[in-house]
N, C-alpha and C positions, 0 to 999 in steps of 0.2 A: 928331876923335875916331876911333880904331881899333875895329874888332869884334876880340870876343873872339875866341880860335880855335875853331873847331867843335869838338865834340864824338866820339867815333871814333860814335857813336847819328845825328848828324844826316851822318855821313861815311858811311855806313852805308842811313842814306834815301837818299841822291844817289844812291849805286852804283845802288842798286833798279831807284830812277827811271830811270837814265841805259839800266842792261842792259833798260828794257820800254820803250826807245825815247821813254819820256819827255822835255821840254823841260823845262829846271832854269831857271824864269822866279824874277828877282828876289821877287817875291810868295809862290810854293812855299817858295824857302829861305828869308825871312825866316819861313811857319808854321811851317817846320819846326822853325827857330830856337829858336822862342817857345813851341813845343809843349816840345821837346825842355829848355828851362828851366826850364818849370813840372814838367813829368813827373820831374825830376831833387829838386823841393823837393815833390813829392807833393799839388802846386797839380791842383785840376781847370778849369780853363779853359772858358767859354761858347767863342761863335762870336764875340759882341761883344765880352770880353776878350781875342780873341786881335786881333781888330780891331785894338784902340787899343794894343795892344803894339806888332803889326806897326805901324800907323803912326809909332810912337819908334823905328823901324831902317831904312823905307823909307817915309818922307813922300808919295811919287807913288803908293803903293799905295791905290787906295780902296777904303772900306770893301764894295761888293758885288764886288771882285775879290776880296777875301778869303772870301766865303762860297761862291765858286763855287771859289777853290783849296782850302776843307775838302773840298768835296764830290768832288774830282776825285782831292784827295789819298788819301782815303777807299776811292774807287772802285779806284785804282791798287792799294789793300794795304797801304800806308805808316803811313795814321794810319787808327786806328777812335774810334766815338762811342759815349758812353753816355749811356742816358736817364737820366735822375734824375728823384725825385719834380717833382711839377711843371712837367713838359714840359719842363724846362730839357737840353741837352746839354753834352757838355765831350768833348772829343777831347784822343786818347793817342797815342802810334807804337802800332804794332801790336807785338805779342809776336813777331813776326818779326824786326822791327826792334830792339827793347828787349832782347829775350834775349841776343842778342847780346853785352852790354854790361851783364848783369846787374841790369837792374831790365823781369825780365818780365813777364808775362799775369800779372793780379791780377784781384777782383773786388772788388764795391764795393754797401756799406752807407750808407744814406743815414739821419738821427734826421728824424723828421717832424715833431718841435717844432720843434729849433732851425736844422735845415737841414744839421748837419754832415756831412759826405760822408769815411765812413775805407774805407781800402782795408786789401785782407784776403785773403791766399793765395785759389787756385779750391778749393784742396784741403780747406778749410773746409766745399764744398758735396757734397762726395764722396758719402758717405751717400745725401743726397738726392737725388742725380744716379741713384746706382746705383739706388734704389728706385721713382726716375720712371721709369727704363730697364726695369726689372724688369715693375713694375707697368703700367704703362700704354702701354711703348714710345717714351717720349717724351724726347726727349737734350735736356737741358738746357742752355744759354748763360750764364755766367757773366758774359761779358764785354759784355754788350748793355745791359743795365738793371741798377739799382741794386735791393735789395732795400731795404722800407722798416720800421722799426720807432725805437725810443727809445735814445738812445746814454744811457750809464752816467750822465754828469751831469744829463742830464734825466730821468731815470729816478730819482735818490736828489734830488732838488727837489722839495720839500713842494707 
């Protein structure tokens, strides 16, 4: 079986990597892979979903080389993480990366019923960025944690 061809997003992370001296280890590009497929169908990915992805591209990859290449990849700039309710994370490319190739820095709502996780322009939170900035001095991060409230369907369910 052949891999697909990259994407110009995960061609894009390599460059990154390769210009900060990075090593492009089997394990890297398959996350970036697997990131970069989810990130394209607006999937948000745990650490252990991207696990058992990477494992159906790169079998010899185990699963704590993969939690150690989120964190390094993280570290690098390449990919960031977001909390969501419930301690859970799910990692993106970075808006570094992603702008690039037009699906940039977004931020993200999470329904505390059913769990659904939608993404949502930062520019949504503008307002309230400007009045945290104003008021208090405090610059807001869109891209870190998820905000929590009730999405439309669980909101009009009796």
């Amino acid at each position: 079986m052949t891999n697909p061809p990259d994407s110009a997003r995960v061609e894009h992370a390599v460059e990154r990597l390769r210009a900060a001296g990075e090593r492009l280890t089997p394990a890297r590009y398959a996350v970036l892979r697997v990131v970069d497929a989810a990130d394209r169908t607006d999937e948000h990915l745990t650490a252990d979903d991207i696990g058992a992805r990477v494992a159906d591209l790169e079998p010899a990859v185990h699963r704590a080389t993969v939690y150690r290449t989120l964190t390094s990849l993280v570290d690098s700039g390449v990919l960031s993480h977001v909390h969501l309710g419930g301690a859970a994370t799910v990692y993106h490319l970075t808006a570094e990366t992603a702008a690039v190739h037009q699906h940039g820095h977004h931020a993200h709502v999470q329904c505390h019923v059913c769990g659904t996780v939608l993404d949502v322009p930062p520019d949504v939170f503008d307002e309230v960025a400007a009045r945290l900035r104003t008021d208090l001095g405090f610059v807001l991060d869109t891209g870190h944690a998820a905000l929590l409230g009730t999405c439309r369907d669980c909101a009009t369910t009796p």
